[in-house]
Structures are given as structure tokens and as C-alpha cells.
C-alpha positions as CSV (number, residue, x, y, z in Angstrom):
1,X,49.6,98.8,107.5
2,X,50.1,101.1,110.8
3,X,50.4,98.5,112.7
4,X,53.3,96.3,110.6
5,X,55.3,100.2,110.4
6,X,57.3,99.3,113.9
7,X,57.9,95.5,112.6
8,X,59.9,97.2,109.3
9,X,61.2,100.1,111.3
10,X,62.8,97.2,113.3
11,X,63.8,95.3,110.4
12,X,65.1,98.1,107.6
13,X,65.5,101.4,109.9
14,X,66.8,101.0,113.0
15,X,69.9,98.6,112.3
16,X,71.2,101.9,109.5
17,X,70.1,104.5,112.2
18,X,72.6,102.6,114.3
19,X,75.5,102.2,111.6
20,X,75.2,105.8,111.0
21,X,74.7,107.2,114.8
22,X,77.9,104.8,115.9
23,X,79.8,105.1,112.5
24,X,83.0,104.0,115.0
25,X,81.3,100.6,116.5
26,X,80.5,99.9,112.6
27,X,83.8,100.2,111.8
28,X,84.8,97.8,115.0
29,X,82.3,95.0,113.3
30,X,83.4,95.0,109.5
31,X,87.3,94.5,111.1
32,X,86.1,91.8,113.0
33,X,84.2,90.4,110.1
34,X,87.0,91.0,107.6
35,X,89.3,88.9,109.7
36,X,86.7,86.1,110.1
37,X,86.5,86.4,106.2
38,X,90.0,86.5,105.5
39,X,90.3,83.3,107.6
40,X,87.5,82.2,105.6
41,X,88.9,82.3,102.0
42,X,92.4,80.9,103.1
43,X,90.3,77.7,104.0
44,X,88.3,77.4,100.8
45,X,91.9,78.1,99.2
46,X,92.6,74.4,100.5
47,X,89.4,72.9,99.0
48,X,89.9,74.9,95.8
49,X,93.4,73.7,95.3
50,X,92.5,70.2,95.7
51,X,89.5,70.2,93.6
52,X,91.7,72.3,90.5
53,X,93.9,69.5,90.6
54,X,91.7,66.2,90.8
55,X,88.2,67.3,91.0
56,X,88.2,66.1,94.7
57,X,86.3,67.6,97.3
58,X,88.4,67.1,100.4
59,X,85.9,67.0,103.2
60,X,89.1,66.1,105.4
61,X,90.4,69.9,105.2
62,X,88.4,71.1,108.0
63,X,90.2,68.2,110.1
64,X,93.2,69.3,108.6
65,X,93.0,72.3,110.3
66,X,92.5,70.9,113.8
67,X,94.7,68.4,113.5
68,X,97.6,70.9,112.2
69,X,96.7,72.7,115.2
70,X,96.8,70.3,118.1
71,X,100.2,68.5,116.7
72,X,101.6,72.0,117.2
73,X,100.4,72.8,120.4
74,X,101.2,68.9,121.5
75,X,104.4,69.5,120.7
76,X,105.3,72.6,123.0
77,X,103.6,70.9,125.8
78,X,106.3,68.0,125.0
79,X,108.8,70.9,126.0
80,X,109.8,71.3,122.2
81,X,111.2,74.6,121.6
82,X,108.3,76.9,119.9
83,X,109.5,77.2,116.0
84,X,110.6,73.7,116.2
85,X,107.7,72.8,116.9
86,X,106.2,75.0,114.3
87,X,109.0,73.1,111.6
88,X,108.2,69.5,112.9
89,X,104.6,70.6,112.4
90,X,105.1,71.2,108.8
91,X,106.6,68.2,108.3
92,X,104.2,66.1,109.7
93,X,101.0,67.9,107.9
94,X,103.2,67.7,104.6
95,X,103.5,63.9,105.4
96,X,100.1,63.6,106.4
97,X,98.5,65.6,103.3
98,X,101.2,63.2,100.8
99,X,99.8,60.0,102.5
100,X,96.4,61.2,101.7
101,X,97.3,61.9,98.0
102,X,98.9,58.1,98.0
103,X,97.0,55.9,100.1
104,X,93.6,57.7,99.1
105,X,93.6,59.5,96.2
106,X,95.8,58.2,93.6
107,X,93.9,54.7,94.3
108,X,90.7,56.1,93.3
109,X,91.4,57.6,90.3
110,X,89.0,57.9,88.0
111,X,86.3,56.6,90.1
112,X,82.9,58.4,90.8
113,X,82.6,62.0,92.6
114,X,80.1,60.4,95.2
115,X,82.9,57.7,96.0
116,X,85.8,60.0,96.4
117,X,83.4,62.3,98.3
118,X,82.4,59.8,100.9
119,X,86.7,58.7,100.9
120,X,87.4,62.2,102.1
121,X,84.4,61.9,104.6
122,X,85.7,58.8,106.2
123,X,89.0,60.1,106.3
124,X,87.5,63.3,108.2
125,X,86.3,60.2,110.6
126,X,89.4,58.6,111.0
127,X,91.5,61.6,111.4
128,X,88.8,63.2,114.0
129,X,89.0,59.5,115.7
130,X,93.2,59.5,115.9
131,X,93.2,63.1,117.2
132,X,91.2,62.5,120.3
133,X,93.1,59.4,120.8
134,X,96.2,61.3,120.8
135,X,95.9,64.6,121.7
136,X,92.3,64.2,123.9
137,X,89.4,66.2,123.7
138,X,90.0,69.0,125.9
139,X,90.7,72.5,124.4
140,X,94.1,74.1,124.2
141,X,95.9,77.6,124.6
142,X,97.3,78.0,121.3
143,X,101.2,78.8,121.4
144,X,100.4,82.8,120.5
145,X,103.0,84.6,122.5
146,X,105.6,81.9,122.4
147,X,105.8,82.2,117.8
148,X,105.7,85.8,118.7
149,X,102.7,87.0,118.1
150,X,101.6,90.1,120.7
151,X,98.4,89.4,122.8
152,X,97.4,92.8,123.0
153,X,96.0,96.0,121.3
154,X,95.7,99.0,119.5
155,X,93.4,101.6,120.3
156,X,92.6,104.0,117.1
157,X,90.7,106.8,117.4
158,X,87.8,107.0,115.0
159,X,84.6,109.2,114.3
160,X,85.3,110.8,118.0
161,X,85.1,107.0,119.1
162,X,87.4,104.2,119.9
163,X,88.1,101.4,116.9
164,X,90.0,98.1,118.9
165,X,92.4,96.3,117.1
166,X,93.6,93.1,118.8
167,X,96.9,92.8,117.6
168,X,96.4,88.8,116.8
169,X,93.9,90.0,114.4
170,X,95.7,92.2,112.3
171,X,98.7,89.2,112.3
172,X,96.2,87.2,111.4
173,X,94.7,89.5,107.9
174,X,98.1,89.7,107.5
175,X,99.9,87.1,107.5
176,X,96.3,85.4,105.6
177,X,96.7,88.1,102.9
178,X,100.4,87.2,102.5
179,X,99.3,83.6,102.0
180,X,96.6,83.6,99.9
181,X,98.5,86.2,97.2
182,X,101.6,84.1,97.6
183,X,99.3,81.0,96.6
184,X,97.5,82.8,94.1
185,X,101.0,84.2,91.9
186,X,102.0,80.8,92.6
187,X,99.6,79.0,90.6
188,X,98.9,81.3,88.3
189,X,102.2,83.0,86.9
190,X,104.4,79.7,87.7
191,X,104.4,76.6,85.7
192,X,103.8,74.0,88.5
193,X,100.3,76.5,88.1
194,X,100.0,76.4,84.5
195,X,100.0,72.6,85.0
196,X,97.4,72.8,87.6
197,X,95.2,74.4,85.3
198,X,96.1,72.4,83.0
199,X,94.8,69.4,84.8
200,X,92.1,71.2,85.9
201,X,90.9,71.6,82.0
202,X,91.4,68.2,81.0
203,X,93.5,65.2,82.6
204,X,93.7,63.1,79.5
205,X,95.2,66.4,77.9
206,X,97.6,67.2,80.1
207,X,98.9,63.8,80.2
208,X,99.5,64.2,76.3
209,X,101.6,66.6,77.1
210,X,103.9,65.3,79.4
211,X,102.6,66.2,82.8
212,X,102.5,64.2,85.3
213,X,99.5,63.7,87.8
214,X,101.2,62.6,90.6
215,X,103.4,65.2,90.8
216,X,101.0,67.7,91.0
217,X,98.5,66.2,93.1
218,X,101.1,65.6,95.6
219,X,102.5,69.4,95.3
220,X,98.4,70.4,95.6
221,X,97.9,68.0,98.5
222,X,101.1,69.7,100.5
223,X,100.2,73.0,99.7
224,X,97.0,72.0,100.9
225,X,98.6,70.8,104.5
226,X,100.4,74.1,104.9
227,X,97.3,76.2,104.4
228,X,95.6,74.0,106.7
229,X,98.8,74.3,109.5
230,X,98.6,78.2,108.7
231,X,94.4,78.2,109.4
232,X,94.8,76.3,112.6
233,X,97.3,78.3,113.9
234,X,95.4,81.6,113.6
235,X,91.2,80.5,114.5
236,X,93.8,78.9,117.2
237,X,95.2,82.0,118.4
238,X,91.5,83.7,118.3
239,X,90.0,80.8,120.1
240,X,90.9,77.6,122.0
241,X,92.2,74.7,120.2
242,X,89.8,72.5,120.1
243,X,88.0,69.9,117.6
244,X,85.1,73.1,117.3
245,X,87.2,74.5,114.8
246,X,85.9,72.0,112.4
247,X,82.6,73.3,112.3
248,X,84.0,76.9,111.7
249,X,86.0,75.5,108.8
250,X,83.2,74.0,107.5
251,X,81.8,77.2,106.4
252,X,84.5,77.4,103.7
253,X,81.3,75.5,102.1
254,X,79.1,78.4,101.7
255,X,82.2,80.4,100.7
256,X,83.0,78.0,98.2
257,X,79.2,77.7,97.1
258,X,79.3,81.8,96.7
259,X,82.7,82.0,94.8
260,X,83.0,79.1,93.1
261,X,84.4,75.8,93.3
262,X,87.7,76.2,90.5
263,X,88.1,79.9,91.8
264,X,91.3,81.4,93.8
265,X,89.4,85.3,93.6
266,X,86.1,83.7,94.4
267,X,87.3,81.8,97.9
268,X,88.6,85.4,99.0
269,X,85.1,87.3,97.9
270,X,83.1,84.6,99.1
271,X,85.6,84.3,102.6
272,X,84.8,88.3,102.8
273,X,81.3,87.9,102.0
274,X,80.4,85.6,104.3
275,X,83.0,86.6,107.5
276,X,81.7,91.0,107.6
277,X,78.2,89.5,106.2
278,X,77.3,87.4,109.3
279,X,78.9,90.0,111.6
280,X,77.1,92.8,110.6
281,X,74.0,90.7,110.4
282,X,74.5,89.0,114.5
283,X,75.3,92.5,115.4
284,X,72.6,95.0,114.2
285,X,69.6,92.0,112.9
286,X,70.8,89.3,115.3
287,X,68.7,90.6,118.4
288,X,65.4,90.1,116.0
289,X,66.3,86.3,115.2
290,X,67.1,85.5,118.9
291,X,71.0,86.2,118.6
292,X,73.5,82.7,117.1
293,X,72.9,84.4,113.7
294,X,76.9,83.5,112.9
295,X,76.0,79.8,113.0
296,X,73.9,80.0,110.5
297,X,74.0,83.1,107.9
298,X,76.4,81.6,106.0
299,X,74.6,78.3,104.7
300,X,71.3,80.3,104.4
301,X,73.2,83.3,101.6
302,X,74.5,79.8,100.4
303,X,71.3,78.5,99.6
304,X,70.0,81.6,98.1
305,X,72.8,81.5,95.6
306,X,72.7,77.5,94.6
307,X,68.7,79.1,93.8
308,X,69.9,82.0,91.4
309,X,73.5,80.9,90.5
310,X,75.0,77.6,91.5
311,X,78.3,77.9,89.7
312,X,79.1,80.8,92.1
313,X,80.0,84.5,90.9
314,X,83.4,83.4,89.5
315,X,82.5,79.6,89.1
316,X,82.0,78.2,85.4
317,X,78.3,77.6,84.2
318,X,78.6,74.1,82.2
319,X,76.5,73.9,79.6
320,X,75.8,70.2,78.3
321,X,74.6,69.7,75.1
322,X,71.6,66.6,74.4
């Protein structure tokens, strides 16, 4: 037993000894994680929407969010002014996200999850294929300074020590904030979202009723392009543009897994979750696993909770009856 003592001290002990002797550095970590999180739940918002309105998981979001991100940045390096850039950039990830909804989606309706599941899969192919035909493979500076964002910082002064705040980060939780409440009154107190649920309950109901399909998967899929233009442009701004951001949005899968498919308030507690969890972990436990903890903390606490709860903490346990 003495001689497993300095194993747990490592383990339990020494990462809270730390949090509580540098209460200011802990503080730097959960805003860094909060960010990461907040980031987080605005891309499971996009997967959420989509599978409210058509029980589709959109595999193509994470692609999404590149590929809103390069047209952008293309753009400027055309010599196209900054925000008309940013307002030709909308309207080619509104047209994008439409095309989707007609091309692929509305001609698989009613069809098996596993087929719509691999659609969305080759379309994550395709899309991944056009981009590095078009734009290349090389990373790029996102437009940060040029839409007006400040590149620099904020120090606060903290527990006698020194808290950073990068000025892109707090534009970032904010403007992700903004965006995910916006989306959230929007579909729940507005009755293009009392629809949406509507079609979320029961498609063959809400069709009895006089509401159309179409119309609101194409309103989903759009919302879904302007979350995924809003995403890119802030990991962008944190990071180089670059087709890497895929595998960062692919976390939105262990968010979604921990709050819940259907759920707008489980994407931003499972975003959080996940973005200060793996922080705090890479920081104070990371040096014990060999460091790269970010890459994968988030599918392990994933894994635990498809073990004890697969429907998530917000997610609907279905119940069918033999």
C-alpha cells in the first residue's frame, strides 16, 4: 500500500494542490476551456437542428464549417472587400446548405437512418474533395482584424496573479452566446419552432396539420449553414484555416452523445462539459498520460455515458413496448 501512496498522490492530490496554490492559472484554464466549449455546443447546435427536423445526422457539418471558412477567407484574398465577403459568404453556405436539403435530403425521405447516415458521409467526401480542389490544402490566416475583431489582450488581475484574456476569445463566447440564445428563443417561442418540434414529434402529424416539410427542412438546413459560417469564422480566428478544423468539429459528437441528440440546453452543457473538461484534464492530469489528452477526453467521457445513459442528460429514453 506504501508503495502505490505516490502513484495516487500523483493522480488525486497533486493536480487540487495545484488548483488551489495557483487559484489564478485555474482560472486562465476554465476560460480557455469555456471558449473551447462554447465553440463546442454552437456546432452540435447544427447537428441538433438538423436532426429535430428530419432525424438526419448531418456528418457533413463538420465540412460545413471548413468550407464556410475557406470561401470566406478565398474571397478577401480575391481583393473582395472584408464584410462583402462575409455577405457573399452567407449566401453561398445558405445555397450550399438548400442544395443539400434538395438534392440529398428531400430525395431520401423516408428511407433508412444507416442510408441517410452514409449520404451525409459521402457528402462530407465530396465537399472535403471540392475544397482542396478549390481553395488547396494549405492553411490560411483567418480575416480577424479585417471584420474587426482586436488581436490582442486584456490583462486582469486575479488572486495576486495575472488572468489573460485574448480579446478574440471573449468575441468569440460572445458573439457564440448571442447565437446559440438567438437560436434557442427562435425555435422555441416562434412558430417556425413550434413546427420544428412539431416535426420532430411526428411527421405524419404535422403534415395533418398543415405543415409543410420542405419548408422547414430548408429553414433548418440554412440555419444550419449560418451556424456553420459563424463556427468557422471563430476556431478560424483561434487557429489557421485549415481542413484540421474538421476533426475539432467532430467532437460536437461526444457533446451530442453527453447532451442529447433532440436537445438545444444539452449541446451547450455537453459543449461546456467537454471544452473546460479536457482542459483542465491536459493541464493538471495530462503530464501522467504523456500530454495530447484534448484529442481524446472527449470520446472517452462519451463512452462512459453511451455505458450508463445513452440518451444523454437531456436526451429522451425511448421505451418500446414487445
Amino acid at each position: 500500500m506504501e508503495a502505490l501512496m505516490p502513484a495516487l498522490d500523483a493522480v488525486f492530490l497533486a493536480p487540487f494542490r495545484d488548483m488551489v496554490s495557483l487559484p489564478d492559472f485555474l482560472i486562465q484554464v476554465i476560460w480557455e476551456g469555456f471558449v473551447s466549449g462554447i465553440l463546442y455546443a454552437l456546432i452540435a447546435l447544427g447537428f441538433v437542428l438538423i436532426y429535430k427536423a428530419s432525424a438526419v445526422f448531418n456528418f457533413a457539418q463538420g465540412i460545413m464549417v471548413v468550407f464556410a471558412a475557406l470561401v470566406l477567407v478565398s474571397l478577401f484574398d480575391m481583393g473582395v472587400p472584408a464584410w462583402i465577403a462575409l455577405i457573399l459568404t452567407i449566401g453561398v453556405m445558405g445555397i450550399l446548405a438548400l442544395t443539400i436539403e434538395r438534392v440529398v435530403l428531400r430525395k431520401l425521405v423516408n428511407q433508412h437512418e444507416a442510408i441517410l447516415l452514409m449520404a451525409t458521409i459521402g457528402l462530407t467526401l465530396v465537399l472535403k474533395g471540392a475544397g482542396q480542389l478549390v481553395f488547396g490544402g494549405e492553411p490560411k490566416t483567418m480575416i480577424t482584424e479585417e471584420l474587426g475583431f482586436s488581436t490582442g489582450s486584456s490583462d486582469w488581475e486575479v488572486f495576486d496573479g495575472i488572468v489573460i484574456f485574448q480579446h478574440i476569445d471573449i468575441a468569440a463566447a460572445v458573439i457564440a452566446i448571442v447565437m446559440v440564445a438567438a437560436l434557442g428563443v427562435f425555435f422555441s417561442k416562434t412558430r417556425i419552432g413550434r413546427a420544428l418540434r412539431a416535426v420532430a414529434d411526428d411527421h405524419q402529424a404535422a403534415l395533418s396539420v398543415g405543415i409543410s416539410l420542405n419548408q422547414i427542412w430548408a429553414i433548418v438546413w440554412f440555419a444550419s449553414g449560418i451556424v456553420a459560417l459563424v463556427t468557422g469564422i471563430m476556431w478560424g480566428a483561434r487557429s489557421d484555416v485549415s481542413f484540421a478544423l474538421e476533426i475539432i468539429a467532430l467532437k460536437a459528437l461526444a457533446v451530442l452523445i453527453l447532451g442529447g441528440f433532440t436537445s438545444i440546453p444539452g449541446a451547450i452543457v455537453g459543449g461546456l462539459i467537454v471544452g473546460i473538461g479536457e482542459k483542465l484534464f491536459e493541464v493538471y492530469w495530462g503530464p501522467l498520460f504523456g500530454g495530447g489528452v484534448e484529442a481524446w477526453f472527449a470520446y472517452v467521457l462519451a463512452l462512459i455515458f453511451l455505458l450508463f445513459r445513452p440518451q444523454g442528460m437531456f436526451g429522451e429514453r425511448h421505451i418500446e413496448r414487445v
